[in-house]
KOLGUPA-221395 format. One line per 4 residues: number of its first residue (from 1); for each residue x, y, z of C-alpha. Coordinates in Angstrom, 1 decimal, always signed. Example, Ala and Ser with C-alpha at 12.3 -4.5 7.8 and 13.67 -1.06 7.14 Angstrom:
BEGIN
1> +12.3/-4.5/+7.8; +13.7/-1.1/+7.1
END
This chain:
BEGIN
1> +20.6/+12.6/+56.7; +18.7/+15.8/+55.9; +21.0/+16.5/+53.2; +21.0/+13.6/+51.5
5> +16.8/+13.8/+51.4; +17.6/+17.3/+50.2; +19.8/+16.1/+47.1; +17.7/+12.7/+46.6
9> +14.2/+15.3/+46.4; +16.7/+17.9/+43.7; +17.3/+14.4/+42.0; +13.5/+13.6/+41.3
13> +12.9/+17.2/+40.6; +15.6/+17.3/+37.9; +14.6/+13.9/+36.4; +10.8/+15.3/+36.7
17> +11.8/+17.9/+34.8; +14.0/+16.2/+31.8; +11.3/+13.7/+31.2; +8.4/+16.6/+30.9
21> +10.6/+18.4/+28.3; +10.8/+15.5/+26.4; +7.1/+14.6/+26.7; +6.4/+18.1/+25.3
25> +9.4/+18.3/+22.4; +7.8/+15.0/+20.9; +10.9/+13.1/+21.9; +9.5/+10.3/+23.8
29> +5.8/+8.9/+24.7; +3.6/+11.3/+21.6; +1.8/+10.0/+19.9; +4.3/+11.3/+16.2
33> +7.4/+11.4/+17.8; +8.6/+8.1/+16.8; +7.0/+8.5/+13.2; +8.9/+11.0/+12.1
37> +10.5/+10.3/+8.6; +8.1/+7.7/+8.3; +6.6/+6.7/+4.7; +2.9/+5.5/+4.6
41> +3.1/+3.5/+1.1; -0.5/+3.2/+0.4; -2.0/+0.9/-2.3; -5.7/+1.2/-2.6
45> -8.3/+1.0/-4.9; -8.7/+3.6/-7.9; -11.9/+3.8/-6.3; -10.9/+5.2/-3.5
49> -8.0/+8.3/-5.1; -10.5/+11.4/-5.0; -11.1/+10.8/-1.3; -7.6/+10.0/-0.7
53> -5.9/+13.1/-2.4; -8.5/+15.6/-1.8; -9.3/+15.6/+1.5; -7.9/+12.3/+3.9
57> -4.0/+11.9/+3.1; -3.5/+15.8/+4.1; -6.1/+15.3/+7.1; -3.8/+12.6/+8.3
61> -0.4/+14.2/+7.3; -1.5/+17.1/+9.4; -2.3/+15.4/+12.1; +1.0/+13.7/+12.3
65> +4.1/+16.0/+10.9; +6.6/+14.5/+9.6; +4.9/+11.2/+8.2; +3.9/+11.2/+4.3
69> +1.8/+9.0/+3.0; +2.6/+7.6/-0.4; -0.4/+6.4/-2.8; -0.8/+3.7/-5.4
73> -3.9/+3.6/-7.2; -5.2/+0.9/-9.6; -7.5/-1.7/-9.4; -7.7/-4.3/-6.8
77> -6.4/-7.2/-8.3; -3.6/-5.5/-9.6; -2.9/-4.6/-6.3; -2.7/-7.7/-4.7
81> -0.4/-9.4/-7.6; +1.6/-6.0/-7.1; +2.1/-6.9/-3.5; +2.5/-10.7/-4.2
85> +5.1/-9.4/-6.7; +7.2/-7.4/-3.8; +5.3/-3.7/-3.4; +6.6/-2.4/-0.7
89> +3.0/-1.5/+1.1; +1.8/-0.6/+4.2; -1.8/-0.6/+4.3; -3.7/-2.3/+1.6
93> -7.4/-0.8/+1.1; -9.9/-3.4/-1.4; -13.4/-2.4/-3.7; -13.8/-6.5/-2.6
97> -12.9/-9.0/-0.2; -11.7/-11.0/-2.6; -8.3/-9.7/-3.0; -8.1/-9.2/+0.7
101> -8.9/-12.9/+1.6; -6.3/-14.2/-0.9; -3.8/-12.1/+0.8; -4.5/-13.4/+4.0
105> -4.5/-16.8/+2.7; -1.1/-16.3/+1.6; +0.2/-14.7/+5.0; +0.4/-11.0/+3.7
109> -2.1/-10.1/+5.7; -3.5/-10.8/+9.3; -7.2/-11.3/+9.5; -7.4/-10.3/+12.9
113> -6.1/-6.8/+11.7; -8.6/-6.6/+8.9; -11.9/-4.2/+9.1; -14.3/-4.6/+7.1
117> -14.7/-1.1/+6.8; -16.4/+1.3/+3.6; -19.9/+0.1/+1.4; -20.6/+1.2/-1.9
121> -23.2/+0.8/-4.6; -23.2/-0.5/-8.3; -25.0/+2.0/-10.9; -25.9/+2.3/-14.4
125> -24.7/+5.3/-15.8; -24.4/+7.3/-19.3; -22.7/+11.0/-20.5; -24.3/+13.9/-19.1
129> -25.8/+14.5/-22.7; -26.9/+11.1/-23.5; -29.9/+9.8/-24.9; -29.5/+6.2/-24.3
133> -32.7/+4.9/-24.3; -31.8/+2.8/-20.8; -33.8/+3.2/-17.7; -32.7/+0.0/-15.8
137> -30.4/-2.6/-15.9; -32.4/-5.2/-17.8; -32.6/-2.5/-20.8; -29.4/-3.0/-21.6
141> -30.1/-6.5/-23.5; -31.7/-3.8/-25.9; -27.9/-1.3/-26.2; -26.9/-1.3/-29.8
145> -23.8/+0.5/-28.5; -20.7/-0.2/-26.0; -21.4/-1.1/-22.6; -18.4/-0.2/-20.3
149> -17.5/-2.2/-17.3; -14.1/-3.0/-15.2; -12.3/-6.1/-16.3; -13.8/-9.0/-14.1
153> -10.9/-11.0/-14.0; -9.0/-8.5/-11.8; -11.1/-5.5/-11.3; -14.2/-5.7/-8.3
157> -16.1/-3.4/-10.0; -16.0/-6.0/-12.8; -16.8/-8.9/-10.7; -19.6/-7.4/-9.4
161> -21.2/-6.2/-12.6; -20.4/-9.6/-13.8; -22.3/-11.0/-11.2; -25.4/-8.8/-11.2
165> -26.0/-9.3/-15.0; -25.9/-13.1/-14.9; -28.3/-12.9/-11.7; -30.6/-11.0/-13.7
169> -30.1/-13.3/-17.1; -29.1/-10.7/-19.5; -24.8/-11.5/-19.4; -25.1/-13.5/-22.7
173> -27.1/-10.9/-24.6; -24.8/-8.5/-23.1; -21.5/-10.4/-23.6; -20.1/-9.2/-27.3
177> -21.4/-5.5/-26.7; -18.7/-5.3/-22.9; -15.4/-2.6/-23.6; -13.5/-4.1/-20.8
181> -11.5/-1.4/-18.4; -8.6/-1.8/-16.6; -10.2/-0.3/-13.2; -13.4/+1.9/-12.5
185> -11.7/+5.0/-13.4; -11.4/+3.9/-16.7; -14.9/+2.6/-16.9; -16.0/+6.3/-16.0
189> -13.7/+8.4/-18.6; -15.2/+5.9/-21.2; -18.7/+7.0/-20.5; -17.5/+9.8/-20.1
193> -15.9/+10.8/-23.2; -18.9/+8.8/-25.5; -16.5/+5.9/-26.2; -18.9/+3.8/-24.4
197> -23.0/+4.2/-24.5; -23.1/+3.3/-20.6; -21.4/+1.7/-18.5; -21.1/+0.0/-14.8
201> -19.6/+1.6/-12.6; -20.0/+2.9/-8.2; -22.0/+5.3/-7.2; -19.0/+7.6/-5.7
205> -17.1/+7.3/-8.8; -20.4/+8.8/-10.7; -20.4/+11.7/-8.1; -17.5/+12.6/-8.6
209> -18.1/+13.6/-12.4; -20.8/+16.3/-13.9; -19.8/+14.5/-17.4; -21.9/+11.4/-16.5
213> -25.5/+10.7/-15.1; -26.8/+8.0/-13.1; -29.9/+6.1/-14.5; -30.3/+3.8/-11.5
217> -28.7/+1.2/-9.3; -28.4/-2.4/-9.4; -31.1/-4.3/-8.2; -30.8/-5.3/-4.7
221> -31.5/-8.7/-5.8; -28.7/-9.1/-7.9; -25.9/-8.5/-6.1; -24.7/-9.2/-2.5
225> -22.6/-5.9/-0.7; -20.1/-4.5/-1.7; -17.4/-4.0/+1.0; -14.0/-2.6/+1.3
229> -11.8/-4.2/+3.9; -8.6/-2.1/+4.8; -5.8/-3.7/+6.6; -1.9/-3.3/+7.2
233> +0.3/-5.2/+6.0; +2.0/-8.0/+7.9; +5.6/-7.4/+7.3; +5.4/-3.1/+6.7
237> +8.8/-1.5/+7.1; +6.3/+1.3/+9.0; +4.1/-0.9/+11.3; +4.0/+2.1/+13.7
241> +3.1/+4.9/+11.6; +0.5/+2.4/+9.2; -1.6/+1.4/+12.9; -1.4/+5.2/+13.2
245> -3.1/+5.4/+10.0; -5.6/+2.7/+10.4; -6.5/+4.3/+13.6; -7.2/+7.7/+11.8
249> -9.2/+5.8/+8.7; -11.7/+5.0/+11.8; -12.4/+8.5/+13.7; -15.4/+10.6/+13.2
253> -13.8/+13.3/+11.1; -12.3/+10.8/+8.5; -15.7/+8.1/+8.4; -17.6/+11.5/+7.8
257> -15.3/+12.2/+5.1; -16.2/+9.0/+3.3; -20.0/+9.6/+3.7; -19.4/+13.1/+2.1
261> -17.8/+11.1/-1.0; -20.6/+8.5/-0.9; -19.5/+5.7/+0.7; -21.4/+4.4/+3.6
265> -20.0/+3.1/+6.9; -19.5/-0.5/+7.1; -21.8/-2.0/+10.2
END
């Protein structure tokens, strides 16, 4: 009897021992093992690249070797027909909720997985060397030139200057002077490079320039928040590895990261 207690004890010991090794060479129960070779396709907002290349994708393929993540940048509504059309996402980041709710609608997304998650602002801006006699948004009823802004029809930025200039009553005297961009990045190089006097653009996108200048931003009054909702996709060949990611987009170190880029926190 004693030495079967004596081999049943070795037993444990030796299974003890197998299943610690494997803890600690990643094989079973980490929190990367499993993710390995896994392929974060990414489509967010053009919005969102510098913070995205520069700093959080290799924050979070750091974190977890072996997992890449794989960007797609352009604007939002382009997104969403991209992903009606078959993109293979995993995680689908908005400038609007918009695009996110009509993805839900249609079953891409579930709404209990989406977070309402960054803030931005709308501003006014003009070339670094400009002198655009514009010190608000009602001044620019009084452009002669090109006023810049995304496309409203699929680009939030758009939507959202769209909205703001026909709250404040100046989108018909505005109307025939718009140059229409194909996302916010565009917007920006236009002002940028003086083929537009000023345009409409966010606040994070005019940071991240020294060719452009903000005159101001868009009335409170005018325009209701903007959010960006972030969410996985339903059917993602990398559920695993996207929650992973979603999980990351939410610590300290990567919300902090945001801020630095000027976003602010969603509450």
């Amino acid at each position: 009897m004693k030495s079967m207690k004596t081999v049943a004890v070795a037993i444990i010991a030796i299974v003890v021992i197998v299943a610690v090794g494997l803890y600690l060479t990643g094989s079973v129960g980490t929190s990367n093992g499993d993710l390995n070779g896994q392929d974060v396709q990414l489509a967010a907002a053009a919005s969102l690249k510098n913070v995205y290349d520069e700093k959080l994708i290799p924050m979070f393929e750091e974190k977890y070797p072996g997992v890449k993540v794989t960007p797609t940048y352009a604007s939002s509504g382009d997104l969403q027909k991209q992903i009606e059309n078959g993109l293979k996402a995993d995680v689908f980041m908005s400038a609007g909720n918009k695009q996110m709710d009509a993805l839900i609608n249609e079953s891409y997304v579930d709404n209990d997985s989406n977070v309402k998650f960054l803030e931005n602002k709308l501003v006014l801006i003009v070339s670094a060397d400009s002198n655009v006699n514009v010190s608000s948004f009602e001044d620019l009823k009084n452009v002669n030139g090109t006023i810049a802004i995304g496309d409203p029809e699929s680009v939030p930025a758009g939507q959202y200057a769209n909205e703001s200039l026909h709250n404040l009553g100046i989108w018909d005297d505005v109307e025939s002077k718009l140059s229409l961009g194909t996302d916010v990045t565009a917007v920006l190089n236009q002002v940028a490079q003086g083929s537009a006097d000023c345009g409409l653009v966010y606040t994070t996108d005019a940071k991240s320039s020294d060719e452009v200048k903000v005159i101001c931003e868009a009335p409170e009054d005018s325009l209701k928040d903007i959010v960006y909702p972030v969410a996985p996709i339903k059917d993602s060949e990398h559920a695993d590895a996207a929650n992973k990611f979603m999980e990351f987009l939410q610590t300290p170190e990567a919300q902090s990261v945001f801020e630095d880029y000027g976003f602010t926190i969603h509450e």
